[in-house]
SEFIVEX-386973 format. One record per residue: residue in three letters; x, z, y of N, C-alpha, C, O in turn. Coordinates in steps of 0.05 Angstrom, whole numbers, plus 5000, padded with zeros to 4 digits. Layout:
REC ALA X Z Y X Z Y X Z Y X Z Y
...
! end
This chain:
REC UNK 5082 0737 3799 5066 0729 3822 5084 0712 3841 5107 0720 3844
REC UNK 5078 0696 3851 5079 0670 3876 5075 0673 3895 5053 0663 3899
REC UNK 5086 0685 3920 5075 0684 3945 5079 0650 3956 5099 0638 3962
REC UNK 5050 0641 3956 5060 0615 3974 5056 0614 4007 5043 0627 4023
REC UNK 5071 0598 4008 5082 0590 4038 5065 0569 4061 5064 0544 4060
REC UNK 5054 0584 4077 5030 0571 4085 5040 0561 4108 5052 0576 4123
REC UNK 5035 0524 4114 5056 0512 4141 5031 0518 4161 5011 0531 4155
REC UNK 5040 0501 4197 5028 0505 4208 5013 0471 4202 5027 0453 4194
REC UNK 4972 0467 4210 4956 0441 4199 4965 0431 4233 4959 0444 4253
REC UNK 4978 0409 4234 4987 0398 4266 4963 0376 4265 4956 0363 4285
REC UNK 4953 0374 4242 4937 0341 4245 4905 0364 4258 4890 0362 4278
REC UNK 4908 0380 4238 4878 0396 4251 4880 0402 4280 4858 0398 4290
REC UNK 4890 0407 4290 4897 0409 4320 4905 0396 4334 4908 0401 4357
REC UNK 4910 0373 4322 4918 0334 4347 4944 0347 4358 4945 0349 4383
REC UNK 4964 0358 4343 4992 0362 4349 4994 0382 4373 5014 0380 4387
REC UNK 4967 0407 4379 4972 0426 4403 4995 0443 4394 5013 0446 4410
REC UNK 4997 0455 4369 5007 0474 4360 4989 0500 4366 4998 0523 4364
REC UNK 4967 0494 4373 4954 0525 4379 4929 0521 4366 4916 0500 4371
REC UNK 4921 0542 4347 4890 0543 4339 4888 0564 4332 4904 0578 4321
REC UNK 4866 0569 4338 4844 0595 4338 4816 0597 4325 4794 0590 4333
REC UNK 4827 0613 4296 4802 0609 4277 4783 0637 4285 4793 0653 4300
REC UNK 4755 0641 4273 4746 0668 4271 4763 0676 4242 4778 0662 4227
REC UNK 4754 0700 4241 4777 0718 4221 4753 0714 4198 4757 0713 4174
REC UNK 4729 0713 4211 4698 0714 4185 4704 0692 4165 4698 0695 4142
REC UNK 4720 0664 4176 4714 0642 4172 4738 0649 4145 4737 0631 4127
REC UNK 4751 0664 4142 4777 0671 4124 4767 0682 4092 4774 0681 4068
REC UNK 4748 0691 4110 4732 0702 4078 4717 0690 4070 4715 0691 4045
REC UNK 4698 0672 4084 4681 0659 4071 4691 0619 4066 4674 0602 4063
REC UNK 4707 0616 4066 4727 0594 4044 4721 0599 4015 4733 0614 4000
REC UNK 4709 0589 4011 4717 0584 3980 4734 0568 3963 4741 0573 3940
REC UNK 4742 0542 3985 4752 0520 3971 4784 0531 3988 4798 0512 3994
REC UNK 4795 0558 3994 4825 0549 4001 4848 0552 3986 4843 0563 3965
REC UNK 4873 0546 3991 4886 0542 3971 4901 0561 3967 4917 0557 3949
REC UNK 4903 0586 3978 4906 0605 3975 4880 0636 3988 4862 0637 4005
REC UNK 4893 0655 3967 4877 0682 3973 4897 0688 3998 4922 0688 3997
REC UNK 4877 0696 4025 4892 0705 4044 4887 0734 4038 4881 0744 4059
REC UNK 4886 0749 4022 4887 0776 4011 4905 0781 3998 4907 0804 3990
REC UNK 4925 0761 3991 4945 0761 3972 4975 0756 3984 4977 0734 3995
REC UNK 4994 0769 3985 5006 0762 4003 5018 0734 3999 5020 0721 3978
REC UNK 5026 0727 4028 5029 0685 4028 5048 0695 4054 5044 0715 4068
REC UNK 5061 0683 4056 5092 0677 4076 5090 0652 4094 5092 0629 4084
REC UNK 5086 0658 4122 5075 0636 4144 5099 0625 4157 5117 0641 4163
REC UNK 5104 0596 4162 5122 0584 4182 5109 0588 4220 5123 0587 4240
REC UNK 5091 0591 4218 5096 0600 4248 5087 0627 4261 5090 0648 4247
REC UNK 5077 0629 4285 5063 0658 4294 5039 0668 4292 5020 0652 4294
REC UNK 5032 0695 4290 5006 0695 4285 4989 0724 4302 4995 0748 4301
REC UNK 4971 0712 4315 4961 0747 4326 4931 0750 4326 4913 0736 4337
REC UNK 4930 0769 4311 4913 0772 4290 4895 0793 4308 4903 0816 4307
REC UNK 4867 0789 4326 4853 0798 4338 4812 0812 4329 4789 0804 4328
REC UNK 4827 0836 4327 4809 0860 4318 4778 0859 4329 4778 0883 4326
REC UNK 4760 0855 4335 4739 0855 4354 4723 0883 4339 4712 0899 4354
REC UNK 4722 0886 4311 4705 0904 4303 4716 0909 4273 4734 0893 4265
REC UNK 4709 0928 4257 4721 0934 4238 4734 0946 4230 4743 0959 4248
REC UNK 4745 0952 4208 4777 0964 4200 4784 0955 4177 4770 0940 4162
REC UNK 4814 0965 4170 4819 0956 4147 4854 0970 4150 4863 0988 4163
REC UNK 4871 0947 4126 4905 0957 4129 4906 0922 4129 4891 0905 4119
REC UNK 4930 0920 4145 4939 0898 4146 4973 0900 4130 4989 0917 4138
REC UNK 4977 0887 4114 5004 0885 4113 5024 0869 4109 5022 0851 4093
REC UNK 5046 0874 4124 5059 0853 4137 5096 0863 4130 5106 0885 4136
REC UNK 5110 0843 4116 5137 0846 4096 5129 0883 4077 5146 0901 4076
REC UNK 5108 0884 4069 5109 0906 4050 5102 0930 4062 5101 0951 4049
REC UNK 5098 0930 4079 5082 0953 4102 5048 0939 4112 5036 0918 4117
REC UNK 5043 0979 4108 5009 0967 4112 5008 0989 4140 5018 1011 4142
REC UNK 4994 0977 4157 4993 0982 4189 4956 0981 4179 4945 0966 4163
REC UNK 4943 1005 4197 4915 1015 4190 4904 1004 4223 4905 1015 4245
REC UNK 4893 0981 4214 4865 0972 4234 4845 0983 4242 4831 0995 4225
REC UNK 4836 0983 4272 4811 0981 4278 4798 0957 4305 4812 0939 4313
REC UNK 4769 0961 4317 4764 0955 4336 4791 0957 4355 4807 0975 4360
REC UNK 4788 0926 4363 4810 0930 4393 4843 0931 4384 4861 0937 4400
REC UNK 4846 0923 4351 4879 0932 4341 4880 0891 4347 4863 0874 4343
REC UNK 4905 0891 4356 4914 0875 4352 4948 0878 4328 4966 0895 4325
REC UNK 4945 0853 4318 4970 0852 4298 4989 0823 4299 4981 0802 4290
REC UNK 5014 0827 4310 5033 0808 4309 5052 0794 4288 5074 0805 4283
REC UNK 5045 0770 4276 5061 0763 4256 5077 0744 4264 5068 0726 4279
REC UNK 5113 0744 4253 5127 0730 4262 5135 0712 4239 5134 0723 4217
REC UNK 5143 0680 4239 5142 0666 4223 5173 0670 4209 5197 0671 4216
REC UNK 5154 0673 4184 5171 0672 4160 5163 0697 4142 5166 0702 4118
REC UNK 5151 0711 4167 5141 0745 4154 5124 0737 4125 5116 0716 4115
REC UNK 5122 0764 4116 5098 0755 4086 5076 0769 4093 5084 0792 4095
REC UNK 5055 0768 4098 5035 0789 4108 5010 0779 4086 5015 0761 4070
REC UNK 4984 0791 4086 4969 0796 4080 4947 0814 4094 4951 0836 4104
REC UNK 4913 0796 4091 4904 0813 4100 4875 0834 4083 4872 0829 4059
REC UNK 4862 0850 4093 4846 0866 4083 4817 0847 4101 4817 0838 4124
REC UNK 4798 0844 4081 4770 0835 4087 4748 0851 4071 4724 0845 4069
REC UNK 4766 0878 4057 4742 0894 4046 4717 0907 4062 4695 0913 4051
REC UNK 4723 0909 4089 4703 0923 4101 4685 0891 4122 4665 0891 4137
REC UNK 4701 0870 4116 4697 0856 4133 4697 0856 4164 4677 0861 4177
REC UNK 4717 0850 4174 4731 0859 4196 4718 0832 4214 4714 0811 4200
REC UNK 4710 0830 4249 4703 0817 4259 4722 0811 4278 4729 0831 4291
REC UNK 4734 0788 4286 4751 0778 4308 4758 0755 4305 4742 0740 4294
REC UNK 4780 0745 4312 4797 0717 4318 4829 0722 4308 4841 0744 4306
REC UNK 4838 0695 4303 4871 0695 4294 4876 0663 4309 4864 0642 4309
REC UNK 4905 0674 4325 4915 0656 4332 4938 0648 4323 4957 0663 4321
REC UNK 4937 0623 4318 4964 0615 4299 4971 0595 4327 4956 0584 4343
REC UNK 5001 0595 4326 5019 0582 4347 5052 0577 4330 5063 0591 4313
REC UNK 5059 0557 4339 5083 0542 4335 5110 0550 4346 5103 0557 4369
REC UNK 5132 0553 4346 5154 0552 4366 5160 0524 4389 5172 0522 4411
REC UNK 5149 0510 4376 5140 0484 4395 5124 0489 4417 5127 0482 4440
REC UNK 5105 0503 4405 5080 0511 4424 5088 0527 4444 5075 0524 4465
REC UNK 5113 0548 4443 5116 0571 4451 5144 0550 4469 5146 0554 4493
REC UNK 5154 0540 4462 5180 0524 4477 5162 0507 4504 5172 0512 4526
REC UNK 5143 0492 4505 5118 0485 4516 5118 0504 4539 5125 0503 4563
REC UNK 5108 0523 4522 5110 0538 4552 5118 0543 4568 5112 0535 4591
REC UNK 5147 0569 4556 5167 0559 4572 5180 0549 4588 5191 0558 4607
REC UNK 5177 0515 4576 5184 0497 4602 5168 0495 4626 5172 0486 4649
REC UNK 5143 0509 4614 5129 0497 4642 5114 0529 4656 5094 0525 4669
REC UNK 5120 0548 4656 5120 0576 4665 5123 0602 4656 5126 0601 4632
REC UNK 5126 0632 4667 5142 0644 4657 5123 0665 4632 5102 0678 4633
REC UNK 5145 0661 4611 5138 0677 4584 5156 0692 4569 5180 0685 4572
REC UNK 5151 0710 4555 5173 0732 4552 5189 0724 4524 5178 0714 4505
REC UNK 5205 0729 4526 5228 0714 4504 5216 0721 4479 5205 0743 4477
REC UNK 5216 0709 4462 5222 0721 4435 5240 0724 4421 5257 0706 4418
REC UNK 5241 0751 4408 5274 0761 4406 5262 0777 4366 5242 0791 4365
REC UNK 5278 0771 4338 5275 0792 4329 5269 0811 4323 5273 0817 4299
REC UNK 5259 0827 4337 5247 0854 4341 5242 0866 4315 5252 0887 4307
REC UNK 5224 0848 4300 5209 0858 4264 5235 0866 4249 5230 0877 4227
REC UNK 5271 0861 4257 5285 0877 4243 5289 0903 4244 5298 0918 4226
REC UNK 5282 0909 4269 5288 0943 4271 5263 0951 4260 5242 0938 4261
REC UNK 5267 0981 4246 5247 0986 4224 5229 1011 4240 5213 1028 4231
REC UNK 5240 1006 4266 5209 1023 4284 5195 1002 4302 5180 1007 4320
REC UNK 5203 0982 4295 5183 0952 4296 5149 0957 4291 5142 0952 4268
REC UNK 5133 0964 4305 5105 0967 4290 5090 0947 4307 5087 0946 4331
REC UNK 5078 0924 4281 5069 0888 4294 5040 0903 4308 5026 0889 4323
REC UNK 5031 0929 4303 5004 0930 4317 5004 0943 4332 5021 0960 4334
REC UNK 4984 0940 4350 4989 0948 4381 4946 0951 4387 4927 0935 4385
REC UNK 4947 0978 4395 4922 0988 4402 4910 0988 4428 4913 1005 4446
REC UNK 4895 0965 4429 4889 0960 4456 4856 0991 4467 4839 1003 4453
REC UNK 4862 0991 4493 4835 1012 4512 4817 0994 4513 4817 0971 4504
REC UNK 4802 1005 4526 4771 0994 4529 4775 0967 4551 4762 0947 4553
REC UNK 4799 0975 4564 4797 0953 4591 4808 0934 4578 4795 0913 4574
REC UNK 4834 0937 4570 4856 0917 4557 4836 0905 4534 4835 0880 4534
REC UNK 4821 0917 4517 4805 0906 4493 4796 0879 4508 4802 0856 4499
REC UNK 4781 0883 4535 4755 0876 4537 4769 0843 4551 4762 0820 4544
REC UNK 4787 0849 4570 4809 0829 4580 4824 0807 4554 4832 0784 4554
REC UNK 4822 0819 4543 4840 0803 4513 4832 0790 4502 4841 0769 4494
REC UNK 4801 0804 4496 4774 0780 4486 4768 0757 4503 4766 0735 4493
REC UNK 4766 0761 4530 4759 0748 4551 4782 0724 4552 4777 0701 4560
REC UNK 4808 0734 4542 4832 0716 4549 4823 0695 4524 4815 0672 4526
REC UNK 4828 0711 4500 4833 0697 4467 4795 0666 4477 4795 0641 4476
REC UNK 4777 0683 4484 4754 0669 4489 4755 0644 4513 4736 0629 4508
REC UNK 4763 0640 4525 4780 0623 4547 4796 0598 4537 4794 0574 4538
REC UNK 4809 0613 4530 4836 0590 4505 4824 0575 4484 4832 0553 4477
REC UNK 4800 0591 4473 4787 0577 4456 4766 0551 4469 4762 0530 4458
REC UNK 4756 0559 4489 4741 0544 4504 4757 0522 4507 4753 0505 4489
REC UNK 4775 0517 4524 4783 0504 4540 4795 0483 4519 4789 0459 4522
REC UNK 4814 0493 4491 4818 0486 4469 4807 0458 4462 4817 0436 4461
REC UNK 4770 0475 4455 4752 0456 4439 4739 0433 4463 4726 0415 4451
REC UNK 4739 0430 4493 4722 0414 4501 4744 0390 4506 4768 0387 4509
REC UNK 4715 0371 4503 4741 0347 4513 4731 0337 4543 4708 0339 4550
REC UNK 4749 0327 4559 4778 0332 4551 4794 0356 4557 4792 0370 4578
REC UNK 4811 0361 4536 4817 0387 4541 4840 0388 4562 4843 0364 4564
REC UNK 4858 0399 4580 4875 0407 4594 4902 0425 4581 4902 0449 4585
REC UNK 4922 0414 4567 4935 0433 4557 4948 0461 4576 4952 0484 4570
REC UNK 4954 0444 4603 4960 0460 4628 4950 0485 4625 4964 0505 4624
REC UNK 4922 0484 4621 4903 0507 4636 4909 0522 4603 4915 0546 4606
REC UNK 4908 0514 4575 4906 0528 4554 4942 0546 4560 4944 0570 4562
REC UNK 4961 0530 4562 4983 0542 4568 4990 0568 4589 5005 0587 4589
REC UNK 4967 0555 4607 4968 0583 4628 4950 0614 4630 4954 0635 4642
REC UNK 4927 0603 4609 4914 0625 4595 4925 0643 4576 4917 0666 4574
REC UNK 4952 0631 4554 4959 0633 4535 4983 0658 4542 4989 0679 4531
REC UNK 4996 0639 4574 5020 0657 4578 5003 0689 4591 5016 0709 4592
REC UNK 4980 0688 4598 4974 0702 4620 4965 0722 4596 4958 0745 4603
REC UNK 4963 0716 4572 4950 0736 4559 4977 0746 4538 4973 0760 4518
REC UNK 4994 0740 4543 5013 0738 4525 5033 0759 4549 5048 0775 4537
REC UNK 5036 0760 4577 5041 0776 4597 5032 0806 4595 5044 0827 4600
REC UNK 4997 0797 4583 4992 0825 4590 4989 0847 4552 4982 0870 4549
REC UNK 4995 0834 4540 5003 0843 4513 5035 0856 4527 5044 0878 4533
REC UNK 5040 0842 4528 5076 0845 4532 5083 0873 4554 5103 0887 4554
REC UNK 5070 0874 4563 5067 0896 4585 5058 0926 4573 5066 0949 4579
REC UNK 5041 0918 4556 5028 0939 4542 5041 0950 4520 5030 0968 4507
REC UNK 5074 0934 4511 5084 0945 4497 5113 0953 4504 5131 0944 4491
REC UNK 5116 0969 4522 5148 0979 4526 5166 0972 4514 5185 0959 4524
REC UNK 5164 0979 4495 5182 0989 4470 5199 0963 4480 5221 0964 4491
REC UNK 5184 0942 4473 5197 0918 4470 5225 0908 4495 5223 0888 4509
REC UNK 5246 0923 4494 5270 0925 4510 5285 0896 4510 5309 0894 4515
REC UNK 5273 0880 4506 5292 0852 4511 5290 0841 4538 5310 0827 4541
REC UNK 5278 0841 4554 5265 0836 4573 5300 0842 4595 5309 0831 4615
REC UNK 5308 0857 4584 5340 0862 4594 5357 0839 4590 5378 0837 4602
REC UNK 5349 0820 4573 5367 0802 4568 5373 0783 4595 5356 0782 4613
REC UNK 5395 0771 4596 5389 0749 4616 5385 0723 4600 5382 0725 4576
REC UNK 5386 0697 4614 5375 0677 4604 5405 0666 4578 5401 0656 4556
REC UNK 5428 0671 4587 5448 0658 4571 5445 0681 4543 5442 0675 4519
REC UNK 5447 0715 4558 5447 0722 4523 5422 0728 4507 5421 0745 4489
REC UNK 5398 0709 4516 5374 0709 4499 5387 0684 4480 5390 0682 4456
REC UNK 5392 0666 4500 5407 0635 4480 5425 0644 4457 5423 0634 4434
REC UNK 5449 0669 4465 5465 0669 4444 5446 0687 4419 5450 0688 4394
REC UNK 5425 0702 4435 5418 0720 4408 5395 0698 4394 5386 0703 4371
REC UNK 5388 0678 4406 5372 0663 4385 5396 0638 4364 5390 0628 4342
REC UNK 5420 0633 4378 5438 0621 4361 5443 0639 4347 5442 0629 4325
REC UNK 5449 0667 4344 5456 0677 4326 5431 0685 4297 5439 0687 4273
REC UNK 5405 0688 4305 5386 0689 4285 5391 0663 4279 5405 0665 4259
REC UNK 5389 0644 4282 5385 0618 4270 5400 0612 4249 5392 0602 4228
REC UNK 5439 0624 4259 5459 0628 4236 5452 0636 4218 5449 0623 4197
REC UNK 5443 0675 4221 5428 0687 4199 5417 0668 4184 5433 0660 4167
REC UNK 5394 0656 4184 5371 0645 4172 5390 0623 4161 5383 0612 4140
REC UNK 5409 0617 4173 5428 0591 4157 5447 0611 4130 5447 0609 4105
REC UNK 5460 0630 4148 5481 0635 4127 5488 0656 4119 5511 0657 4111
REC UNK 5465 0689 4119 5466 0709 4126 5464 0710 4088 5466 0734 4081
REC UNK 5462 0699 4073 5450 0696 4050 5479 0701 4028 5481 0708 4004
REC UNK 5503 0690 4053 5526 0692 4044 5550 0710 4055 5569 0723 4046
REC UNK 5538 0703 4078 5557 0721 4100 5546 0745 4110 5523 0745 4119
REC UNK 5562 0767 4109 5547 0793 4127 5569 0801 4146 5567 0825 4153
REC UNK 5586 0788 4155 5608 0801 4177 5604 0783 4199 5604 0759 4202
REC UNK 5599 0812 4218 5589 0806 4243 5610 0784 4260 5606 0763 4273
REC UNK 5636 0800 4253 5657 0782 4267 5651 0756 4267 5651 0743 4288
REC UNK 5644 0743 4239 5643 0710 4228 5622 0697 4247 5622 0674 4256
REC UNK 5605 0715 4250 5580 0707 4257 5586 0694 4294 5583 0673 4306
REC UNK 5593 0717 4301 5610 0718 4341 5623 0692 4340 5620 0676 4358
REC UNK 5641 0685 4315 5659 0663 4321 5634 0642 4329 5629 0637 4353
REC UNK 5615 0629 4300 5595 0607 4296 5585 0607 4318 5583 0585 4328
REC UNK 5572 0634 4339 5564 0623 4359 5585 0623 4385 5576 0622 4408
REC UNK 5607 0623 4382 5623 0628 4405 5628 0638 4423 5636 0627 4444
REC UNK 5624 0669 4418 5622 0689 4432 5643 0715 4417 5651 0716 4393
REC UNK 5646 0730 4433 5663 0762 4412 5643 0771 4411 5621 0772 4422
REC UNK 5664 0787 4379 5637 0810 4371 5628 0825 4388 5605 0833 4382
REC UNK 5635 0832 4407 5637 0862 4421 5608 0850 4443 5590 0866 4449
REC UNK 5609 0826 4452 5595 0815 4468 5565 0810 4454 5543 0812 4464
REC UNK 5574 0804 4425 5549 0793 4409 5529 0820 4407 5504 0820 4410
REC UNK 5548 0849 4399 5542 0879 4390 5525 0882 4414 5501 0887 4409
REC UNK 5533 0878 4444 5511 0886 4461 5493 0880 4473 5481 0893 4490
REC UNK 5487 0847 4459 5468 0826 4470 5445 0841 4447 5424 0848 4457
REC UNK 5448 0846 4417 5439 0855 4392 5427 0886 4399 5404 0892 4391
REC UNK 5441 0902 4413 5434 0928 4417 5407 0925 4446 5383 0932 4442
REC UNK 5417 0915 4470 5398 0910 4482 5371 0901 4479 5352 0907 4493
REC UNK 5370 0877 4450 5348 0865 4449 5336 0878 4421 5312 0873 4417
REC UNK 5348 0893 4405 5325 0904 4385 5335 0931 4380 5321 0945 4365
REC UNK 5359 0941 4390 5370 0967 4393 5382 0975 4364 5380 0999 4357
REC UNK 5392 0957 4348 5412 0950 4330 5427 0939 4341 5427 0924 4361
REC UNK 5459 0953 4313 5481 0932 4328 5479 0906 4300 5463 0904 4281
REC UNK 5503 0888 4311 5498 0863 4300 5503 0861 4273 5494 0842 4261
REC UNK 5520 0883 4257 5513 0887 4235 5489 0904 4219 5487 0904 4194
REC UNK 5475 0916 4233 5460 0923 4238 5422 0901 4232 5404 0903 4216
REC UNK 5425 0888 4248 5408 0863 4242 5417 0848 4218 5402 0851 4198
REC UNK 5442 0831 4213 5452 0828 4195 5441 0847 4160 5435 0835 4139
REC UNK 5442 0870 4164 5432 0873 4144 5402 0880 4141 5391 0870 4121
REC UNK 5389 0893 4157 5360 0878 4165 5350 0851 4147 5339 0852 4125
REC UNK 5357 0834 4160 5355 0808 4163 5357 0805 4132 5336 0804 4118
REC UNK 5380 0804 4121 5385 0805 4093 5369 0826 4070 5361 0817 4049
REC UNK 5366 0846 4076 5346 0873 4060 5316 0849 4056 5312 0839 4034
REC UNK 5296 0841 4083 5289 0827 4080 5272 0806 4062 5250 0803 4051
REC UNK 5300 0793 4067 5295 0768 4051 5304 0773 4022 5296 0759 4003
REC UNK 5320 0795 4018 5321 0804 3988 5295 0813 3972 5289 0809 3948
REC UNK 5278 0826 3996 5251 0837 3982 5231 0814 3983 5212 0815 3967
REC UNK 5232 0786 4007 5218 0770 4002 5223 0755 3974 5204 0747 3960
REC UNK 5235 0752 3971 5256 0736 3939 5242 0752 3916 5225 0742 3901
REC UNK 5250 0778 3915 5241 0800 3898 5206 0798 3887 5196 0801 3865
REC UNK 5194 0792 3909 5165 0792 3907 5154 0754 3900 5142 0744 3882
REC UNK 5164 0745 3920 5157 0722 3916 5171 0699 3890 5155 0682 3882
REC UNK 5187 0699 3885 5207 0683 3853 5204 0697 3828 5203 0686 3806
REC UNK 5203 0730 3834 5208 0748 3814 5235 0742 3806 5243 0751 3784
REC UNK 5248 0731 3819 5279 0733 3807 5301 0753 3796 5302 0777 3801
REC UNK 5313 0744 3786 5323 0775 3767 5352 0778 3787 5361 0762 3803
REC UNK 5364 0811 3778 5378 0823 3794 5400 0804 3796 5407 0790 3815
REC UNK 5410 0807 3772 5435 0776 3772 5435 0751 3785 5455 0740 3796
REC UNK 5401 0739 3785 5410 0722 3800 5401 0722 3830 5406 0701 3842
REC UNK 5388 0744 3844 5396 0755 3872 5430 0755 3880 5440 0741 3897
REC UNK 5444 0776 3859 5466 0781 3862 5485 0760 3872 5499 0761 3892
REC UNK 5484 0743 3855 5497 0713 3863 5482 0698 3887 5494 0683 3903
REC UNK 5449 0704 3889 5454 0673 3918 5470 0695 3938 5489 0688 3953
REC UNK 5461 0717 3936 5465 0727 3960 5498 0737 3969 5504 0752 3988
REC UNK 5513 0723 3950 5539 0727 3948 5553 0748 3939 5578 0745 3941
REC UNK 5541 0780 3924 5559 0794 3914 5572 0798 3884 5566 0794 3860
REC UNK 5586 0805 3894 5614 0798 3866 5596 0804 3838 5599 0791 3817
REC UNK 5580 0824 3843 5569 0828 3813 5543 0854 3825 5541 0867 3846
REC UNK 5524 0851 3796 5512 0862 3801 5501 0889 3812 5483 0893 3828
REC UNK 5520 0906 3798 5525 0939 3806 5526 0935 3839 5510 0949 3850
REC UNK 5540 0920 3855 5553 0921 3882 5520 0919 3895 5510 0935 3911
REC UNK 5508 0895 3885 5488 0889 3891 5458 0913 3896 5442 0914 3915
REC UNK 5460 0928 3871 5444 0939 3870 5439 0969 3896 5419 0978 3908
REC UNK 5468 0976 3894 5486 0995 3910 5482 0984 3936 5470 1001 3948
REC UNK 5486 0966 3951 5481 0953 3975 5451 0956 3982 5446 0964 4005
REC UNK 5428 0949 3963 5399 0948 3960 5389 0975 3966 5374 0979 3985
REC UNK 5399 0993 3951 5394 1019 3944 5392 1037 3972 5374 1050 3982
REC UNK 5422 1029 3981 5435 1053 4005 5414 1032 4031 5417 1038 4055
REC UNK 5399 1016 4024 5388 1001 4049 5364 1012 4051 5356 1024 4072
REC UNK 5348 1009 4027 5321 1017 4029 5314 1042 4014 5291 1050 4014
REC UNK 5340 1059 3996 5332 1086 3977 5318 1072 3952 5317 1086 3931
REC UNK 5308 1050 3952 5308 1036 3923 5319 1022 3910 5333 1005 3921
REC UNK 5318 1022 3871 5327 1001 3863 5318 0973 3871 5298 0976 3886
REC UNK 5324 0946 3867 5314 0928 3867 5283 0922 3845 5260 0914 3847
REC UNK 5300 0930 3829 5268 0935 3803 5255 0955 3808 5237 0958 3791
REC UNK 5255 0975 3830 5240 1000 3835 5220 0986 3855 5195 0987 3854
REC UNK 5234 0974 3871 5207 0951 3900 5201 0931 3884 5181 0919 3890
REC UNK 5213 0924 3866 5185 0899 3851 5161 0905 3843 5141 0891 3846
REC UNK 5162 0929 3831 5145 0950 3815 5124 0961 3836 5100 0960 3830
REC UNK 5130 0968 3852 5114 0977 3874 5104 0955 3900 5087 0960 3918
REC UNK 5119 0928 3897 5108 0906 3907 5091 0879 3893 5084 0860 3907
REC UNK 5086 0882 3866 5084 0862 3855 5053 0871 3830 5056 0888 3813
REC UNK 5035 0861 3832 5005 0867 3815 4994 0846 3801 4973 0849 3789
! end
């Protein structure tokens, strides 16, 4: 099996970076080019809004149980998949890092930090009756303003942050908010490394140098924002993308072993094992139909 890799359509959206489909409209495609029931691996963000229904959503190999009012957060690169057996009613908003830099520049929005490495990370978040009803009202707004012409990106950006404030609020957990503005910069140079060279490198030290900082400095920018230390994410980060590879190439143990730089297989497997309690061929088996 193939997980393919679904980009963000910039021409369908006249280069906003923001669109907002109904979730109905997902099932009833016939002509798309992939089963969104199957899992497929996204380049940008995604929040996936519940209005009625249930189902499991799942997202890098975890299934999170939907209902009315669940919202679900996907971060790009994640592999997710969704459930349309019961036929679930709501909206999905897909957004860009462009889109999200946009804002940014032009009022205040809460960093995005990692988070989906720490493994009490949970992308869904159960909105009340009030928050439900506010979220619809927001997601419904954005969409408006979206489709008329002429549209105002201003006003979509300020709906977008204002709903993106009160999500953010509603989830504690989310401890980055501690960061200041310089070590949100160093903890996004340092994922970016990851995503460059984590494939080869797993010492935190190497990593402190690339972005120019000490380890010790990097360990508590890492602990503050996902409550891992930096080797810690590091192997996160890497477990990962070993199981995205695993599912999506079907590639064999040997040649995991080698991209991902260890000396030989056994080391490999032993590294896999003590991460997740499985073989590598034990999560294929249970990820792959």
């Amino acid at each position: 099996m193939t997980i393919p890799n679904i980009g963000f359509n910039h021409e369908k959206t006249k280069q906003a970076e923001l669109e907002i489909i109904e979730l109905s409209n997902l099932y009833c495609r016939p002509n798309m080019e992939h089963d969104p029931q199957a899992p497929h691996r996204v380049s940008f963000f995604m929040l996936i809004y519940i209005k009625q229904g249930e189902g499991k959503h799942y997202v890098d190999f975890t299934g999170y149980d939907f209902k009315a009012g669940s919202l679900i957060f996907v971060q790009p690169d994640q592999v997710h998949s969704f459930d349309f057996s019961h036929q679930p009613q709501g909206k999905v908003l897909l957004f860009t890092q462009a889109f999200l830099d946009k804002v940014h520049a032009n009022m205040r929005l809460p960093n995005y930090t990692p988070t989906h490495l720490n493994q009490q990370h949970n992308p869904l978040l159960q909105l009340d009756n009030v928050n439900h009803a506010r979220t619809e009202t927001l997601i419904n707004e954005i969409l408006t303003e979206s489709t008329i012409e002429p549209s105002e990106p201003l006003i979509v950006m300020y709906l977008f942050s204002a709903l993106a404030l009160l999500l953010h609020r509603l989830r504690p957990a989310l401890s980055h908010d501690n960061l200041s503005t310089d070590q949100s910069l160093k903890l996004s140079k340092f994922f970016s490394s990851m995503e460059q060279h984590a494939h080869k490198v797993r010492d935190a030290n190497w990593f402190a140098g690339q972005i120019h900082t000490t380890y010790k400095t990097l360990n508590n920018i890492c602990k503050l924002a996902t409550g891992l230390t930096a080797k810690q994410m590091i192997d996160a980060y890497t477990i990962i993308e070993i199981k995205r590879r695993l599912v999506v190439s079907n590639a064999t143990t040997q040649q995991l072993a080698n991209d991902f730089g260890f000396d030989d297989t056994s080391n490999f497997v032993k590294y896999f094992k003590n991460q997740t309690q499985l073989t590598p061929s034990q999560f294929s088996k249970l990820n792959t139909h």
